[in-house]
C-alpha atoms as a printed R data frame, in Angstrom:
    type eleno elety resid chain resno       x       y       z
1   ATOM     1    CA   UNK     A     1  -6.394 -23.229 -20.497
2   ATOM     2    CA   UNK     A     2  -4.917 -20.234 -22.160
3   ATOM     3    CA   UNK     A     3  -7.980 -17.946 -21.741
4   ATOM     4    CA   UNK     A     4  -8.430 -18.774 -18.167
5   ATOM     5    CA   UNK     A     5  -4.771 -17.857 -17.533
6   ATOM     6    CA   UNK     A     6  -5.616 -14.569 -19.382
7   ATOM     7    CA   UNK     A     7  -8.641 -14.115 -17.948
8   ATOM     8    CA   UNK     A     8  -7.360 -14.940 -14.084
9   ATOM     9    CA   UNK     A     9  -4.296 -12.168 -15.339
10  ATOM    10    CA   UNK     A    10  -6.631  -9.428 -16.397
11  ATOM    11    CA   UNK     A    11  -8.730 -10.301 -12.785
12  ATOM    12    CA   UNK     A    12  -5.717 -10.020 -10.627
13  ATOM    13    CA   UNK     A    13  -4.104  -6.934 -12.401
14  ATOM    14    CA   UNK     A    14  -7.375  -4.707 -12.011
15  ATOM    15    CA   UNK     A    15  -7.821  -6.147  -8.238
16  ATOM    16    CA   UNK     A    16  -4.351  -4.890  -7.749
17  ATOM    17    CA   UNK     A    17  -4.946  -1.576  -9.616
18  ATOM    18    CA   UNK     A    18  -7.961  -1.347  -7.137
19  ATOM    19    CA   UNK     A    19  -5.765  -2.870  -3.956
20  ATOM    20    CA   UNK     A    20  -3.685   0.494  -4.246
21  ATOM    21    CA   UNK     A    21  -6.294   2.689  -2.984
22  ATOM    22    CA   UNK     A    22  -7.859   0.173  -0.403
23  ATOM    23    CA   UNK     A    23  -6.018  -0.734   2.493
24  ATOM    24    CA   UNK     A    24  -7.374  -3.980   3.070
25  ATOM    25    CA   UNK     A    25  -6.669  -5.454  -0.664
26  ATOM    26    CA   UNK     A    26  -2.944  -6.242  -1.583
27  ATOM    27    CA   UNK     A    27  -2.916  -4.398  -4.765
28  ATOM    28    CA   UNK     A    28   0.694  -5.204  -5.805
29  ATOM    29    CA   UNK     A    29   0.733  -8.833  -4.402
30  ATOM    30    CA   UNK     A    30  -2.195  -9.256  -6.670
31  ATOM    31    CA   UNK     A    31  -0.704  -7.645  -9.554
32  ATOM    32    CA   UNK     A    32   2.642  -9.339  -9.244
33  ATOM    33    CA   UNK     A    33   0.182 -12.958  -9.212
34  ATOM    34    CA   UNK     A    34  -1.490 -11.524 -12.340
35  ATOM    35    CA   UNK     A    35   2.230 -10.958 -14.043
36  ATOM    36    CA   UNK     A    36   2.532 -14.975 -13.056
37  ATOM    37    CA   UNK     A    37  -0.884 -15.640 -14.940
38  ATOM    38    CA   UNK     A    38   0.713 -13.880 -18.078
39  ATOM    39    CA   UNK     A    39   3.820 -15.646 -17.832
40  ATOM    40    CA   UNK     A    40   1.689 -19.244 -17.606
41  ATOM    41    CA   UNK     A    41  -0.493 -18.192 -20.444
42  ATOM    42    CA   UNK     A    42   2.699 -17.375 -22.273
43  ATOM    43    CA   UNK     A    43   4.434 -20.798 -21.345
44  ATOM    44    CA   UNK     A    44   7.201 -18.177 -19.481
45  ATOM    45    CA   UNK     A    45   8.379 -17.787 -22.854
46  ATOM    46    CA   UNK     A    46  10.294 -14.924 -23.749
47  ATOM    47    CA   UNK     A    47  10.081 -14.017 -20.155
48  ATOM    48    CA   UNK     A    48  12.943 -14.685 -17.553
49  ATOM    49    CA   UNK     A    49  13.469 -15.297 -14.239
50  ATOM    50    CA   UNK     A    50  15.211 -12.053 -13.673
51  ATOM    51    CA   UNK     A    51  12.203 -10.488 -14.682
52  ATOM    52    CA   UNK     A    52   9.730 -12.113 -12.343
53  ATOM    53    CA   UNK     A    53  12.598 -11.593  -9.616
54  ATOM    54    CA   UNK     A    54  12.777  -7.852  -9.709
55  ATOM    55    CA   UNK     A    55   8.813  -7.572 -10.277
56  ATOM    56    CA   UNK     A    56   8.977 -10.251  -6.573
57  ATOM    57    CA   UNK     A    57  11.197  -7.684  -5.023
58  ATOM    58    CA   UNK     A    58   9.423  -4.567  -6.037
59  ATOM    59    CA   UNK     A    59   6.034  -6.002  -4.867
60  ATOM    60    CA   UNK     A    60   8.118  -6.923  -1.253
61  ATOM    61    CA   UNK     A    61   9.491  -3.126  -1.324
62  ATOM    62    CA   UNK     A    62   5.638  -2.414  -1.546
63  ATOM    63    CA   UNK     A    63   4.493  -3.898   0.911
64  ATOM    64    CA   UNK     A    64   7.122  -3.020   3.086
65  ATOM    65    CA   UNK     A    65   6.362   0.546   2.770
66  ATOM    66    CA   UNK     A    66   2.870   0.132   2.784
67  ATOM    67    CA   UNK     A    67   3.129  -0.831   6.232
68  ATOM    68    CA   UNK     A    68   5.608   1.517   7.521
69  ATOM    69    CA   UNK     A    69   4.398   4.826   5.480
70  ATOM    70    CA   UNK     A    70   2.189   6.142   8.595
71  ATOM    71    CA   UNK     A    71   4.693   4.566  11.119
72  ATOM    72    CA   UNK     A    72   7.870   6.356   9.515
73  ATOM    73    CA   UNK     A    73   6.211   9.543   8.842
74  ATOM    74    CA   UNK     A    74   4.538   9.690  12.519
75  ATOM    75    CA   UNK     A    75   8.008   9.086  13.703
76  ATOM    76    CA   UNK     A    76   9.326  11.907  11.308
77  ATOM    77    CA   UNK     A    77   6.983  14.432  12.862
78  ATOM    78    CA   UNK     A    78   8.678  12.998  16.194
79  ATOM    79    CA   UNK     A    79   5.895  11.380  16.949
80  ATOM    80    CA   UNK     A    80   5.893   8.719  20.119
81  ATOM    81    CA   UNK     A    81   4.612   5.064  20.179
82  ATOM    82    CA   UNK     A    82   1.443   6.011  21.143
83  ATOM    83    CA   UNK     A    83   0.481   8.568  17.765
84  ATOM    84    CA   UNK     A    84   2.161   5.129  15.936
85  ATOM    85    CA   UNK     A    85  -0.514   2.998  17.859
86  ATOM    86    CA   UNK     A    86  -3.235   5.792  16.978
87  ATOM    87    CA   UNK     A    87  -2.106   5.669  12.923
88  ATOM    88    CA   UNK     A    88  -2.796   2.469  13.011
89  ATOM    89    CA   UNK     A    89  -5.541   1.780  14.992
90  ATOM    90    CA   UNK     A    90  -7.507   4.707  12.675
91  ATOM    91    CA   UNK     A    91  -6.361   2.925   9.433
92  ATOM    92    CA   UNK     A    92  -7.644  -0.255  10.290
93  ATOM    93    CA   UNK     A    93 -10.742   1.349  11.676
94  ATOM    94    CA   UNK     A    94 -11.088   3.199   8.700
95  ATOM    95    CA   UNK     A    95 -11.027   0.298   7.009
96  ATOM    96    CA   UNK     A    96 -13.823  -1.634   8.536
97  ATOM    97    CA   UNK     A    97 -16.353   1.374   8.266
98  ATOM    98    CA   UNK     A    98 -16.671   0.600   4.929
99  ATOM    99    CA   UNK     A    99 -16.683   4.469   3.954
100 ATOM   100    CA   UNK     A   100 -13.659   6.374   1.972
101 ATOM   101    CA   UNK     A   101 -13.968   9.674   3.800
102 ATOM   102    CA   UNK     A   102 -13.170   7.832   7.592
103 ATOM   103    CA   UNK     A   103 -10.448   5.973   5.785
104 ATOM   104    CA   UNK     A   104  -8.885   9.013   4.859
105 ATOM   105    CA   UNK     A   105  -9.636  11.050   8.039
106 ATOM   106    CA   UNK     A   106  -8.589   8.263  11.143
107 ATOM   107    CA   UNK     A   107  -5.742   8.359  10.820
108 ATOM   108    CA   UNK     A   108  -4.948  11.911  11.320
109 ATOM   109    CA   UNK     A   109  -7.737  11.864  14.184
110 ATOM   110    CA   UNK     A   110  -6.583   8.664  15.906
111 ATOM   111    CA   UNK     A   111  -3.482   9.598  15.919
112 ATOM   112    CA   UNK     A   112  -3.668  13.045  16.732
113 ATOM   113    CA   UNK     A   113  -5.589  11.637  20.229
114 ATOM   114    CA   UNK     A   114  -3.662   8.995  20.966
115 ATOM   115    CA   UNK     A   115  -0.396  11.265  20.958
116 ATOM   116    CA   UNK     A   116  -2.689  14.071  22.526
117 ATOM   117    CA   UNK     A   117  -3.150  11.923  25.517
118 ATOM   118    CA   UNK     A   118   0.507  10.846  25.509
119 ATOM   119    CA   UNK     A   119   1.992  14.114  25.874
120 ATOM   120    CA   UNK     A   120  -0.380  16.385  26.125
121 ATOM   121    CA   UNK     A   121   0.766  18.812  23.498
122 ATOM   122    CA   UNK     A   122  -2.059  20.169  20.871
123 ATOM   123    CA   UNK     A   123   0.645  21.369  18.588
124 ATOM   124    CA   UNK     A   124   2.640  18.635  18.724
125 ATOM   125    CA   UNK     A   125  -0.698  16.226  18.487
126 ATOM   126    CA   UNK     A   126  -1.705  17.917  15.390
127 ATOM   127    CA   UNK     A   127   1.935  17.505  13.487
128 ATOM   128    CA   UNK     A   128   1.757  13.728  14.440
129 ATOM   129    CA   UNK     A   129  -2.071  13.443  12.987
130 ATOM   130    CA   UNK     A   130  -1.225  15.732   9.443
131 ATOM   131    CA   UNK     A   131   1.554  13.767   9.319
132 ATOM   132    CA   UNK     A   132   0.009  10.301   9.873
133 ATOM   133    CA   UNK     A   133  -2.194  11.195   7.236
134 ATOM   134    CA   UNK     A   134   0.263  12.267   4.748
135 ATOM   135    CA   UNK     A   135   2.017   8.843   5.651
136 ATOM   136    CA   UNK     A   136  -1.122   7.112   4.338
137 ATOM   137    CA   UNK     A   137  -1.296   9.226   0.949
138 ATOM   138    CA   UNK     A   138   2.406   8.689   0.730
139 ATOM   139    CA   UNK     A   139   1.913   4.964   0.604
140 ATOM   140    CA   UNK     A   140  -0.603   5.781  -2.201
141 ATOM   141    CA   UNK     A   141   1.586   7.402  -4.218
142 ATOM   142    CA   UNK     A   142   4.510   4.680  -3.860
143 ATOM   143    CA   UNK     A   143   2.451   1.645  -4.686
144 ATOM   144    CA   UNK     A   144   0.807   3.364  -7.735
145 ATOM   145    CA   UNK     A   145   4.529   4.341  -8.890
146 ATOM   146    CA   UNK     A   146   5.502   0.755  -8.231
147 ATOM   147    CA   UNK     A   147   2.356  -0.310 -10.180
148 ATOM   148    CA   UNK     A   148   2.808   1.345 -13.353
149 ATOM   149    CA   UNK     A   149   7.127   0.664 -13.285
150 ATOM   150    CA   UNK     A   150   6.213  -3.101 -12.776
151 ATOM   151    CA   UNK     A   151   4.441  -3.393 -16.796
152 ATOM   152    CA   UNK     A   152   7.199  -1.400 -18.419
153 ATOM   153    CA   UNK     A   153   9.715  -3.904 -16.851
154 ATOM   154    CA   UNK     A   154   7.634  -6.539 -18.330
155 ATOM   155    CA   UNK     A   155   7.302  -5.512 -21.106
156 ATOM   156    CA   UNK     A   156  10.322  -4.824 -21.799
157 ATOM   157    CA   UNK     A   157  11.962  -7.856 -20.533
């Protein structure tokens, strides 16, 4: 039983390390259930509950921003609910094409369209899109820093 729980550890953690960069997989979720494998191939010993408490509430911090990096940044570049609605709607699209280049790039256009037709204004329309965009690669960023804090807490717990 101890190699599966290793085994089902070293699964989740790279599906999380993966989950970072794709939208549609919970990378730190899966991490933070890999960090639970360790712990149950380890009996939780030498491990508390403090530890698996802050590791909990940094992969709920991550999730939380990974759903409101495009929204807050769209917002930021004063943005209206309809370049929010765009942001999203060109993540999730870019999700379901199945290609890295439209996940990337719908945001930015969906947004910048769906705030185009909103107010009319290119200039604005364009801010709301780079920014959308920037949102997304934001989000990145944030759950790979939260990835890499979450093993040095463990390990030094």
């Amino acid at each position: 039983m101890h190699i599966l729980y290793i085994i089902l550890s070293v699964v989740f953690l790279i599906a999380g390390l993966i989950g970072i960069f794709l939208p549609g997989l919970p990378g730190i979720p899966l991490a933070f259930v890999g960090y639970i494998f360790i712990g149950l191939a380890r009996h939780f010993h030498h491990i508390s509950l403090s530890i698996y408490i802050i590791l909990g509430i940094l992969t709920f911090i991550a999730i939380i921003g990974d759903w409101f990096g495009s929204i807050i940044t769209v917002k930021w570049a004063g943005g209206s609910k309809a370049g929010i609605s765009g942001a999203v709607i060109g993540t999730i699209i870019g999700i379901f094409s199945g290609n890295i280049i439209f996940l990337l790039i719908f945001p930015l256009v969906f947004a910048f369209l769906f705030e185009f037709f909103a107010s009319g204004n290119v200039k604005k329309s364009a801010k709301v899109g780079v920014f959308a965009m920037g949102g997304f690669f934001a989000s990145i960023a944030f759950k790979v820093i939260i990835y890499f804090l979450m093993p040095v807490i463990f390990y030094f717990a």
